[in-house]
N, C-alpha and C positions, 0 to 999 in steps of 0.2 A: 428146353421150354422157356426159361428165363431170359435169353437171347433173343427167342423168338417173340416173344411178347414184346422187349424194348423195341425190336424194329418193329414191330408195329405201332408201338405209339410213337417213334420216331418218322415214320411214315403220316403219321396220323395229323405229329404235328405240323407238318411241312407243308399236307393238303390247307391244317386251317389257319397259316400265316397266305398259302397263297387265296386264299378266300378273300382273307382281310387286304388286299392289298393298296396300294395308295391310288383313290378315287381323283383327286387333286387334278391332273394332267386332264384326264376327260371332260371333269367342270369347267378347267380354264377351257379346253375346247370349243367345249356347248355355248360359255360366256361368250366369246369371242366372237361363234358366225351368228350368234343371235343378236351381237352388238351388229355387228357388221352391215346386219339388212337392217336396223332398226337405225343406224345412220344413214347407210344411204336413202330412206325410206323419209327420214327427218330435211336432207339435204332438197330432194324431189318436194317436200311440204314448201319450205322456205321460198324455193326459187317459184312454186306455186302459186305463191301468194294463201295457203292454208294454214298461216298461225298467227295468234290475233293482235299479239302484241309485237311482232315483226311488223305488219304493218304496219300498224301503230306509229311504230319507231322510224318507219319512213315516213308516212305523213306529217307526223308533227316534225321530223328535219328538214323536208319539203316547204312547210307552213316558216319554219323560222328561220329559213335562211331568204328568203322573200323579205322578213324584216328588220334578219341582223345579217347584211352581205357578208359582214368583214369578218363573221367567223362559219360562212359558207363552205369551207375546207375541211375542217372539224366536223360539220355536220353529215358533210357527205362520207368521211371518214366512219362515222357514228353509225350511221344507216346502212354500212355492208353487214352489220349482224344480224339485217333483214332478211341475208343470205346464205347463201354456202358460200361467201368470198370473206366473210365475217369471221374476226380472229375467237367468235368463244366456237362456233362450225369447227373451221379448220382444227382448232387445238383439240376435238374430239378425233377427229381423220389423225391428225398423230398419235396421240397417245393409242390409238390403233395401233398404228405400224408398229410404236416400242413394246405392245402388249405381246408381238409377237418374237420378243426375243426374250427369252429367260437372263439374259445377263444382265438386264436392266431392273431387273430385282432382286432381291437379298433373300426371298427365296418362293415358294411354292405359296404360301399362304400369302403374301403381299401381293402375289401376280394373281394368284384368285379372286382378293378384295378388290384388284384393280378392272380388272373384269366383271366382273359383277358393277362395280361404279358406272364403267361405261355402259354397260346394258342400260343403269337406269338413267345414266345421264341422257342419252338420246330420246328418250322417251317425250314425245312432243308436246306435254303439259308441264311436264317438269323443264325443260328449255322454252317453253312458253313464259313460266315465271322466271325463269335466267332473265329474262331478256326485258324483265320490268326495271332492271338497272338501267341500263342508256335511253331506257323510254325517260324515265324520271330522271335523268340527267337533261335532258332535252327539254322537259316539261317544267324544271326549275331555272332553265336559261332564260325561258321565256317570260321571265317574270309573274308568273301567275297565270299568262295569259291559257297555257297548256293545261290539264289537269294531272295531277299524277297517278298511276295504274297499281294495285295490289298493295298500296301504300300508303300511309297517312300522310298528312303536307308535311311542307318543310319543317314550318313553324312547333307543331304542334306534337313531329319528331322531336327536333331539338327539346322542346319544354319535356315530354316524356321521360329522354336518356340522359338531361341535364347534360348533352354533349357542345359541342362548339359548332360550327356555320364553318365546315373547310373552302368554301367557295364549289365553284361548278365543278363538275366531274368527282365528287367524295363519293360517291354512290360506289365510282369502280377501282380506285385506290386499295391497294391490299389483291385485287383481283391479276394474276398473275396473265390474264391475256393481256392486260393493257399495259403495264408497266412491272416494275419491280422494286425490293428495297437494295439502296447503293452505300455504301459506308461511305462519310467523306474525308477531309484530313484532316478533320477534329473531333474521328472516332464517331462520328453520330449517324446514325441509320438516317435517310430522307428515300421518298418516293421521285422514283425516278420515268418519268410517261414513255412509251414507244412509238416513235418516228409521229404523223402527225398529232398524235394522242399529244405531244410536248404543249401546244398549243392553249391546254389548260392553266399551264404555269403563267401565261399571259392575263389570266381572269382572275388571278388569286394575289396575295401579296406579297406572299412567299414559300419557301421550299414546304411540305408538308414532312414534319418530322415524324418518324416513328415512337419516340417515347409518346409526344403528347398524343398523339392522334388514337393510341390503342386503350389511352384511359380517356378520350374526351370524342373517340368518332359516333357517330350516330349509325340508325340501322343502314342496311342493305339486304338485298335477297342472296349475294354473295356470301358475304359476310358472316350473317347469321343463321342461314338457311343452306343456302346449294353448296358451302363450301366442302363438305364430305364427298360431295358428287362429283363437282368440277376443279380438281385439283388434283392433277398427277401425286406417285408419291415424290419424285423428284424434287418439284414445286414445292410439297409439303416438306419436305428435307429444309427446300432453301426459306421457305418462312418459319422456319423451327431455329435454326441457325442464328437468324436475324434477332430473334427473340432470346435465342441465349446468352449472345451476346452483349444483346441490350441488360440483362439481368446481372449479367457478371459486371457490366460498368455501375449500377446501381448499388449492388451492393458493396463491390469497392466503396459507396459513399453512406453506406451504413443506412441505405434506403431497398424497400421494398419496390421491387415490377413484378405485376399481375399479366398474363398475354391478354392481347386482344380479345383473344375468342374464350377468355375465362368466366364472360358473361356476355350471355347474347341480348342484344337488344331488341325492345321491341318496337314496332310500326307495321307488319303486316298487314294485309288485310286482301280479302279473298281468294286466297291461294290453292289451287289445286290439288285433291285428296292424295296425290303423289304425295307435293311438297310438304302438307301434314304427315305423313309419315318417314320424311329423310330423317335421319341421325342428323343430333347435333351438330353443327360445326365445329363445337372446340374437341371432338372424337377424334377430326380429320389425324392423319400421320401416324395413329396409335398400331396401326400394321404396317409401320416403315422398320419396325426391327424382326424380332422374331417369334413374335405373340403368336397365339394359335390363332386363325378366322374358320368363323363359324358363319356361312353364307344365311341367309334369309331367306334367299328365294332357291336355294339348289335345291330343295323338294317342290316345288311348285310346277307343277307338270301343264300350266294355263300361257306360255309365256306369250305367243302366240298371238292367241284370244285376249290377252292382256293389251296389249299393243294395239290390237284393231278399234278394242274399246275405245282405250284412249285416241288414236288418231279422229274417230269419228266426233268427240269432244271435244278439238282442239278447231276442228274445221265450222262447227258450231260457233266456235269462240265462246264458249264456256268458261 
């Protein structure tokens, strides 16, 4: 009788570990082909002409290279993330294809949060405000003549974050589609722009440093808002690195570094009930080891309906 009873709770237990079994692989599933139609769904907007600050961002590059020829290259360069030929588009289509190999994460829970990012990265109000950075790059080239979009002025940032004036293009500095940080051979971090993006270094006076830049930059929608969304963990590896770096040379000199994203700045302004609800930016990388992630939206059974909402918002220009 004794024997018989163990096999059955040995039976018993074995029905309820397979009960509990690992949900994980299914969510990244679902994440994935729900990412998948809600970019290509986001790509079909852009080349549409249906999101409001993609246009935007072509007109006013249109409007100022009419008055500044000589940086007509740049501009046109600016104005493909009007599209699907636009490097923050594209870096969503990849970090697609890497979400579909498990090796490029360290484990189940990382490749979950990273699915779930892209689900809401595509989402066309929340890349609506993506995309108020090269507008307001564009709109501060102009001298004033542009206005800036979800943003307070130039001016009136700076006074705000008590930061510094990096010249044109600071909005996307730190933003891993456009460039990245490069060590040089006196050990110091600098931003380094990609192919015509370089073009900026011509409008500034010099290299943009990493130390000063992360205690003296001002806001961005990057920066301070979408960086949880739009930053592989990879990307977030290499801006962690950059930063640790930089911390181990400071304290070699019996000085304190704070990260960049240890306090987010402000300057927002009207940003989309997505963008009010993204996590922090200084979160981003915290599922680059082997934390547990706990999804937000894996009960949400609207994803859908969620999306349509949105798109019809974004086509408004809401």
């Amino acid at each position: 009788m004794a024997v018989m009873l163990m096999r059955v709770l040995a039976l018993t237990l074995v029905f309820a570990l397979a009960g509990c079994g690992d949900d994980r692989p299914e969510k990244i599933a679902k994440f994935q082909q729900l990412a998948q139609s809600r970019v290509d769904t986001l790509g079909q907007m852009l080349d549409n002409g249906e999101v409001r600050n993609a246009n935007l961002l072509k007109q006013y590059s249109d409007i100022l290279a009419s008055t500044k020829p000589d940086v007509a290259p740049l501009l046109q360069e600016l104005a493909k993330d009007a599209s699907s030929q636009g490097p923050m588009y594209t870096s969503l289509k990849r970090r697609l294809q890497e979400l579909g190999n498990e090796n490029n994460f360290v484990d189940l829970d990382q490749q979950l949060a990273e699915a779930e990012n892209l689900y809401q990265a595509a989402d066309p109000s929340l890349f609506n405000d993506m995309l108020s950075d090269p507008v307001n790059v564009v709109a501060d080239m102009s001298d004033g003549a542009l206005s800036r979009v979800n943003a307070i002025s130039r001016e009136a940032d700076i006074l705000a974050n008590g930061g510094e004036d990096f010249g044109a293009g600071s909005q996307l500095v730190g933003n891993p589609a456009y460039g990245s940080w490069q060590t040089g051979s006196n050990g110091m971090s600098f931003w380094a722009w990609y192919g015509m993006y370089s073009m900026f270094s011509n409008l500034v006076r010099g290299p943009i440093y990493y130390d000063r830049w992360s205690s003296r930059r001002n806001y961005s929608y990057y920066n301070d808002v979408g960086r949880y969304r739009y930053t592989s963990p990879k990307q977030a590896r290499a801006q962690n690195q950059t930063f640790e770096r930089t911390k181990k040379q400071f304290n070699r000199q019996g000085k304190q570094f704070d990260s960049p994203y240890a306090k987010s700045r402000s300057g927002s302004t009207s940003l989309s009930r997505q963008s009010a609800s993204t996590p922090k930016a200084s979160t981003t990388g915290r599922a680059t080891g082997g934390s547990k992630f706990r999804s937000n939206y894996s009960k949400n059974s609207n994803f859908r309906n969620s999306s349509s909402r949105t798109t019809r918002s974004v086509r408004r220009g809401k």
